[in-house]
N, C-alpha and C positions, 0 to 999 in steps of 0.2 A: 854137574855131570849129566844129571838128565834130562836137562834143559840143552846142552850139549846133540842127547843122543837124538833126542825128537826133531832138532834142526834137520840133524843127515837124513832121520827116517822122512822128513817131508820132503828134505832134498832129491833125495830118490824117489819117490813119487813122484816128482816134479819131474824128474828126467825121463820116466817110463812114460810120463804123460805125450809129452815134448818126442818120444820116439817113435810113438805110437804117431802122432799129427803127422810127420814126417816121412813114416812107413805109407801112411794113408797118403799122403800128395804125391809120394813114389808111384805110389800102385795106381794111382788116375792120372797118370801126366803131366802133377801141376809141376812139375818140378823134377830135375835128372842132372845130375852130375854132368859139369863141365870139362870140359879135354882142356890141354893145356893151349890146343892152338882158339880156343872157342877162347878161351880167358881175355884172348886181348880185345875183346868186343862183347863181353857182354856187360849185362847191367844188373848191378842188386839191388833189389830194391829191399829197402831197411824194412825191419817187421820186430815184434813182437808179441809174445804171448799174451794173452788176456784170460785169466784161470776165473770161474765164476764156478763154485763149490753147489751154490745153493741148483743149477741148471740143471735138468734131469737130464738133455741131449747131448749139450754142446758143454763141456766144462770145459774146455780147454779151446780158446779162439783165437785165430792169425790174425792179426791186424796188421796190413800193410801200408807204410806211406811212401806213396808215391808223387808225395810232393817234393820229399827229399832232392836237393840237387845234386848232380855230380859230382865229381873234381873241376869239369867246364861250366860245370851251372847250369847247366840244363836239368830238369827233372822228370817224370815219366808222366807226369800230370800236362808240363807245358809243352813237350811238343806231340801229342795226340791229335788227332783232328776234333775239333767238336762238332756235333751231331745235331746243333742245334736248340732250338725250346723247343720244348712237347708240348704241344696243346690238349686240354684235357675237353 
């Protein structure tokens, strides 16, 4: 049982973390709610969390892949334009 109850307590920490990253891409633009007409064109790109406890800044990080393909195959990685090599 209290092996149990320590699951949900970290579960909900995890959720408050995850609402908090969320509130914060709300409130700088990375991200806003899709209308139904916008639905039929846009693109998700898959992500998940990366929780890193021992971090004093960032504990909780978005990792995005956008090499993920579509349902056409296409992914946000290949049709980009490249920019080139950088010379150092």
């Amino acid at each position: 049982m209290e092996f149990i109850c320590e699951n949900f307590s970290d579960l909900k920490q995890q959720s408050q973390r995850v609402e908090a990253v969320l509130k914060e891409y709300e409130d700088l633009s990375h991200m806003n709610e899709v209308t139904d007409e916008e639905s039929q064109v846009a693109y998700y790109m898959p992500h998940r969390g990366v929780y890193r406890p021992e971090k004093a800044t960032t504990k909780l990080r978005t990792v995005f892949n956008a090499s993920s393909p579509t349902t056409k195959g296409k992914s946000l990685n290949s049709i980009q334009c490249n920019g080139g090599m950088v010379k150092e």
